[in-house]
C-alpha positions as CSV (number, residue, x, y, z in Angstrom):
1,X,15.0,-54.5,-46.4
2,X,12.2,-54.3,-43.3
3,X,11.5,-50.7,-44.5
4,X,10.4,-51.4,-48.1
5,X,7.5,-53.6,-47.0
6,X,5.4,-50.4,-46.6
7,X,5.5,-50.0,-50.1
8,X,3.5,-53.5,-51.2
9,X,0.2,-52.5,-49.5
10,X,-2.1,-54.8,-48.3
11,X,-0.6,-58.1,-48.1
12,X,-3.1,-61.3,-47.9
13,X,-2.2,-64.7,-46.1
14,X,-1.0,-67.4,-47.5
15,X,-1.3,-70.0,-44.5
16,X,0.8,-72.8,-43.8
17,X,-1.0,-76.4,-44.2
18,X,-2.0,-77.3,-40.8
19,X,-0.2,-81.0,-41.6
20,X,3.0,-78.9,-42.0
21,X,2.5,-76.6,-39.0
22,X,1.9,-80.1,-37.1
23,X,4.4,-82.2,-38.3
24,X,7.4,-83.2,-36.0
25,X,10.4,-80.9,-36.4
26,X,13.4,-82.4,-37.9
27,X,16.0,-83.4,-35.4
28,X,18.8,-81.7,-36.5
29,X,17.3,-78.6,-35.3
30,X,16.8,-79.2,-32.0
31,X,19.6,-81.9,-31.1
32,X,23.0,-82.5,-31.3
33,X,24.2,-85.4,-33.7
34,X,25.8,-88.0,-31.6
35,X,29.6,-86.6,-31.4
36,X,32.3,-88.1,-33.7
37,X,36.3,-88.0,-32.2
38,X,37.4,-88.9,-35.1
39,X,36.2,-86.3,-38.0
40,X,34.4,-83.5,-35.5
41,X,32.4,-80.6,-36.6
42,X,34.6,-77.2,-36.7
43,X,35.0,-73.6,-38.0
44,X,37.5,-71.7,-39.6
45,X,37.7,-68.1,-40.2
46,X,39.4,-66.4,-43.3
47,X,39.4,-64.0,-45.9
48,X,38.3,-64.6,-49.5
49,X,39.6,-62.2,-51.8
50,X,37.2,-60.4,-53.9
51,X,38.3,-57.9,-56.9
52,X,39.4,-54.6,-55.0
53,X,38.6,-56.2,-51.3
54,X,37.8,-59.2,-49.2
55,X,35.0,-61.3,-47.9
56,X,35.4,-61.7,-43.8
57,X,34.3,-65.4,-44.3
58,X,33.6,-68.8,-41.6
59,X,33.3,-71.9,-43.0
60,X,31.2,-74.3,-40.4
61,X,32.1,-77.9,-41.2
62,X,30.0,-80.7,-40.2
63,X,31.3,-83.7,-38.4
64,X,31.8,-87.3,-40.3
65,X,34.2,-88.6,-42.7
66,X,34.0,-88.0,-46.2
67,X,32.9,-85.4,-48.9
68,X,30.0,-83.1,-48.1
69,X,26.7,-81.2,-49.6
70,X,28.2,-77.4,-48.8
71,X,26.2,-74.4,-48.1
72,X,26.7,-71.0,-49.3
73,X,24.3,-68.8,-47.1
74,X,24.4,-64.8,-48.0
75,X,23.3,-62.2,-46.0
76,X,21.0,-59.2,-46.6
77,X,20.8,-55.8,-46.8
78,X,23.2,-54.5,-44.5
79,X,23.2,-58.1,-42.8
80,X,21.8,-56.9,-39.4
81,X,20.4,-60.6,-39.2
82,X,22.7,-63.0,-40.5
83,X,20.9,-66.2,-39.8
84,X,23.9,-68.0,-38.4
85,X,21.2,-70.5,-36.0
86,X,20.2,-71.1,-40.3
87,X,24.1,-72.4,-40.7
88,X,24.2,-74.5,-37.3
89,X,21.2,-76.4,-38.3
90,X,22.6,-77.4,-41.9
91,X,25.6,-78.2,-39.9
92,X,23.6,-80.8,-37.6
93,X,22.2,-82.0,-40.9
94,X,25.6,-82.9,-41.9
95,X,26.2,-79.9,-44.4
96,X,29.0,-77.3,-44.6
97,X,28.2,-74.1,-44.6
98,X,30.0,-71.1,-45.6
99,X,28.9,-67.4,-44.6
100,X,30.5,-64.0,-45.5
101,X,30.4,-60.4,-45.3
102,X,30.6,-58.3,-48.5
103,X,32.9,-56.2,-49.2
104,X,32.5,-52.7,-47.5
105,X,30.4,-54.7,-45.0
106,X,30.9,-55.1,-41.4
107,X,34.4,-54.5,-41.7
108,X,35.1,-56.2,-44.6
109,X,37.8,-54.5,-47.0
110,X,36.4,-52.4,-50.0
111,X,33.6,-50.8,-51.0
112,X,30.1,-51.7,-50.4
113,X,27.8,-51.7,-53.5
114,X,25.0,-54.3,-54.9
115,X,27.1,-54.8,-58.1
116,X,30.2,-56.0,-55.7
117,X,28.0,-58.3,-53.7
118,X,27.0,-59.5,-56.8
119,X,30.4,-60.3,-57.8
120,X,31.3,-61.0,-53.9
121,X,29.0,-63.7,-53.9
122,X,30.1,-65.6,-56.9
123,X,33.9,-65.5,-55.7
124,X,32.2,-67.3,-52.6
125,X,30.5,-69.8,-54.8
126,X,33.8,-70.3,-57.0
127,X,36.0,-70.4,-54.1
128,X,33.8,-73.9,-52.7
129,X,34.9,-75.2,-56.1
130,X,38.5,-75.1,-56.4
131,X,40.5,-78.0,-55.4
132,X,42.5,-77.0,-52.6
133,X,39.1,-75.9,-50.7
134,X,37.6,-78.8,-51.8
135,X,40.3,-80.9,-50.0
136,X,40.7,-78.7,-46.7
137,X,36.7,-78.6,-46.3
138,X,36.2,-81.7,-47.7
139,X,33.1,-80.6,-49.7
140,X,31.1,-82.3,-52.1
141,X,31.3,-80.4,-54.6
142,X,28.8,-81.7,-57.1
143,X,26.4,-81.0,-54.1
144,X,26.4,-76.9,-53.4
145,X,23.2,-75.5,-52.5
146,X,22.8,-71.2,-52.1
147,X,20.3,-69.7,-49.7
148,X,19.8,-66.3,-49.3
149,X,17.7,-64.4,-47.2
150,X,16.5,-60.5,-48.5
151,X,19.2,-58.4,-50.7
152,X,21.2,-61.9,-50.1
153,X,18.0,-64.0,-51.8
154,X,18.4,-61.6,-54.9
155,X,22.1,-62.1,-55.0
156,X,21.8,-66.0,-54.4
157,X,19.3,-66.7,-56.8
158,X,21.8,-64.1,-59.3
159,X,24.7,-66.6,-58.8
160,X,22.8,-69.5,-59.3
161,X,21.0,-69.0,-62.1
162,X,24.5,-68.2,-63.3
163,X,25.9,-71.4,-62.1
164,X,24.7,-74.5,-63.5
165,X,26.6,-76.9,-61.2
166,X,24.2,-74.7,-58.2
167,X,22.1,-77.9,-57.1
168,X,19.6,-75.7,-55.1
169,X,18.3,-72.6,-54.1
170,X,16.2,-71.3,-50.8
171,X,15.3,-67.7,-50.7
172,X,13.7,-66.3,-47.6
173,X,12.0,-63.0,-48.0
174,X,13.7,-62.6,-50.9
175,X,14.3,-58.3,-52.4
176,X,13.7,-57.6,-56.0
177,X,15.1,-54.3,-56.4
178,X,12.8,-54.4,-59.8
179,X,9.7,-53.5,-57.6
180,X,12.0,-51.2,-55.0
181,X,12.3,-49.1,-58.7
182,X,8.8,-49.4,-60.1
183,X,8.1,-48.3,-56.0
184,X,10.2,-44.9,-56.5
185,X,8.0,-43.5,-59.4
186,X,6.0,-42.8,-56.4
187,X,6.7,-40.1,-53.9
188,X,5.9,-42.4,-50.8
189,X,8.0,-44.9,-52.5
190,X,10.8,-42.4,-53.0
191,X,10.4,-41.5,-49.3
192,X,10.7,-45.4,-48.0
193,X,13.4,-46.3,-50.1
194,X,15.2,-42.9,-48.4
195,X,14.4,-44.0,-45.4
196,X,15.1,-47.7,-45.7
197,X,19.2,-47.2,-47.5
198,X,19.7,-44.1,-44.4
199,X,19.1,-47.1,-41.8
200,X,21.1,-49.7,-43.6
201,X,24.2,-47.2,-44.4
202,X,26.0,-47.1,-41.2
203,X,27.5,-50.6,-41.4
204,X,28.6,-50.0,-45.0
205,X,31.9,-48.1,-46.7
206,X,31.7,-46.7,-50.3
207,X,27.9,-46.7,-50.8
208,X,25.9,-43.8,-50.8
209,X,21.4,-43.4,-51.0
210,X,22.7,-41.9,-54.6
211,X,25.2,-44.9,-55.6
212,X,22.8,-47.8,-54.4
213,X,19.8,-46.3,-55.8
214,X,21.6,-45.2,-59.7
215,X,22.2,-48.8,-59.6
216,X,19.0,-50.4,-59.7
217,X,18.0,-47.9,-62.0
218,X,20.2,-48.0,-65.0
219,X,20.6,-51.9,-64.9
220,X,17.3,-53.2,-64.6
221,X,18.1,-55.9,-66.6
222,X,20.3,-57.7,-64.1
223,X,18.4,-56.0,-60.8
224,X,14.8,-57.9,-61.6
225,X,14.1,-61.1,-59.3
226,X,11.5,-62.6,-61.7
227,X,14.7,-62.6,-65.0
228,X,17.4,-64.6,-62.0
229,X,14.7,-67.0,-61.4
230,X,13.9,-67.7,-64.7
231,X,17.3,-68.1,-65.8
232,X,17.6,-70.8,-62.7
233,X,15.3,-72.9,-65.0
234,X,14.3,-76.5,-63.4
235,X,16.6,-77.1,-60.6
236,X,14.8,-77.3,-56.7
237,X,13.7,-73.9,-55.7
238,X,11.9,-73.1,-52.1
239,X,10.8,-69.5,-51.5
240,X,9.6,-68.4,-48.2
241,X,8.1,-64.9,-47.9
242,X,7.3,-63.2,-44.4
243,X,3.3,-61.1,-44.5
244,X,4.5,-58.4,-42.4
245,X,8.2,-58.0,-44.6
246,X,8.2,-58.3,-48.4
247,X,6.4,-61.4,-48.9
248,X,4.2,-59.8,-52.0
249,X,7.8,-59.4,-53.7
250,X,8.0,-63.3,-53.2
251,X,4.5,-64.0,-54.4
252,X,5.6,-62.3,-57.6
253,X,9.3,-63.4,-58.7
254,X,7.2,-67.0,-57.9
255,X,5.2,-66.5,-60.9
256,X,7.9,-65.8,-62.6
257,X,9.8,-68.7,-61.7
258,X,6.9,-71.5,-61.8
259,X,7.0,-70.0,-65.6
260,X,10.2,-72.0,-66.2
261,X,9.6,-74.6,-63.1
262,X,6.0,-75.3,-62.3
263,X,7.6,-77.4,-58.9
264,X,8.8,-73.8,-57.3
265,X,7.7,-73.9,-53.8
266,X,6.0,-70.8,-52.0
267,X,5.2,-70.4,-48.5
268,X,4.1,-66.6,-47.1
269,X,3.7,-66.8,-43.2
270,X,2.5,-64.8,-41.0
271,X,5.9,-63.1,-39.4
272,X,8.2,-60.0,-40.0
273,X,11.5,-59.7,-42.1
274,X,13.4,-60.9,-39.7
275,X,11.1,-64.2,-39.1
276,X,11.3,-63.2,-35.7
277,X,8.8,-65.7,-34.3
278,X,9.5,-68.3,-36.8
279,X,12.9,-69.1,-36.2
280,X,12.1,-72.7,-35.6
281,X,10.3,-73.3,-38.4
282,X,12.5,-71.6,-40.6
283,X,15.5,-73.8,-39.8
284,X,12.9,-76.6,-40.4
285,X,12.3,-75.5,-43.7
286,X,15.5,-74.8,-44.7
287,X,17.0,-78.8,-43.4
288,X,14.1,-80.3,-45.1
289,X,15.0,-78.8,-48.3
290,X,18.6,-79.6,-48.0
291,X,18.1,-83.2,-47.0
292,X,15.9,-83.7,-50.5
293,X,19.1,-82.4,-52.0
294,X,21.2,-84.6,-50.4
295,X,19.1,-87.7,-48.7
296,X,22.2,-89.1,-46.9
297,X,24.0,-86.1,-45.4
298,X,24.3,-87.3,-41.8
């Protein structure tokens, strides 16, 4: 979603505290957890099925005995960035994290289109609930957490708000395709948006500029940010927007969802999309919020 940023204008700063900019980074970023023979950390690879297709899926599972907080991390828009040194940190914070492909993506089977990742990413969420994932993961299930970064912060914050039992949500640089379509009554909106889906297309199989583009349109109901976050309601929420990507969409759905949470947390710093030069401090973010989640992971 880099393109649509020219669309939002002029963006102004919304700094990071200087106590946070300062303050140590949490170890399970930058070191490895002291290793365990008996339950170590792993990965598996599989395929979750999803209506007409499949998710290309990897579950990373963190080392230690016992049940654990689980991760679903989604992907953006076509998932050029896919945040995996995100998942390896939650990992070293003793979380399991699980990380997919939609369908029609990146060689996953079907056809790519937002209302199948929305579907795509609830079969993800379901599938960390059923029993015999449960046991072979061993994840807590009363302790799932979705984070999504870009088209994926829209579809996390979709399947959360539609899942009670979701414990938390992190969106970084989160899309609302609400302001992508109030952005196309223009004709320099028009010609980003063009611009934007004609970059992203090549990974994808089904989807067309025409298909993507009638679907934000006619179902602007479900497609609006601000309505998912609402619907979330109380449960912890951190939003991180990037100044030089779509942080003014993130300013935005926050209002929104301070409306029904007044704790919502917003950070905009001063980085692209891709947090390109924040990588460190992104992984930060992310393990702090997950250890308020869960205190004694790891």
């Amino acid at each position: 979603m880099k393109g649509i940023a020219i669309l939002l204008g002029g963006i102004l700063a919304l700094a990071t505290p200087a106590a946070a900019r300062e303050a140590p980074v949490h170890p399970a970023v930058i070191s490895d957890p002291a290793p365990d023979a008996a339950y170590p950390p792993g990965m598996s690879a599989f395929a979750i099925p999803s209506e007409d297709g499949a998710l290309n899926a990897v579950m990373y599972t963190a080392a230690g005995s016992g049940l654990h907080p689980t991760l679903l991390l989604l992907h953006g828009f076509p998932g050029n960035e896919q945040n995996l040194d995100l998942a390896q940190a939650a990992r070293r914070a003793g979380w399991n994290v699980l990380t997919l492909h939609y369908r029609g993506s990146w060689g996953s089977p079907g056809s790519f289109s937002f209302n199948h990742a929305s579907e795509d990413a609830w079969n993800a969420l379901q599938f960390l609930q059923q029993s015999a994932n449960i046991a072979r993961y061993r994840i807590d299930a009363g302790t799932i957490v979705v984070a999504g970064h870009s088209m994926g912060g829209f579809m996390a914050a979709d399947v959360a708000a539609a899942e009670p039992r979701v414990a938390g949500l992190f969106l970084i640089d989160p899309w609302d395709p609400a302001e992508t379509v109030a952005a196309l009554a223009t004709l320099q909106g028009e010609a980003a948006w063009k611009a934007e889906v004609a970059g992203d297309l090549p990974p994808l199989q089904g989807a067309t500029y025409d298909s993507l583009t009638a679907e934000i349109r006619t179902n602007g109901e479900k497609f609006d940010l601000g309505r998912r976050l609402v619907g979330y309601g109380r449960r912890p929420l951190s939003i991180i927007g990037a100044e030089r990507g779509i942080g003014a969409m993130a300013r935005k759905v926050t209002a929104d969802a301070q409306s029904a949470n007044p704790d919502t947390r917003l950070m905009v710093w001063p980085t692209d999309h891709s947090f390109s030069d924040k990588r460190i401090a992104l992984a930060d973010a992310l393990v702090r919020f997950l250890k308020q989640i869960a205190p004694l992971a790891r």
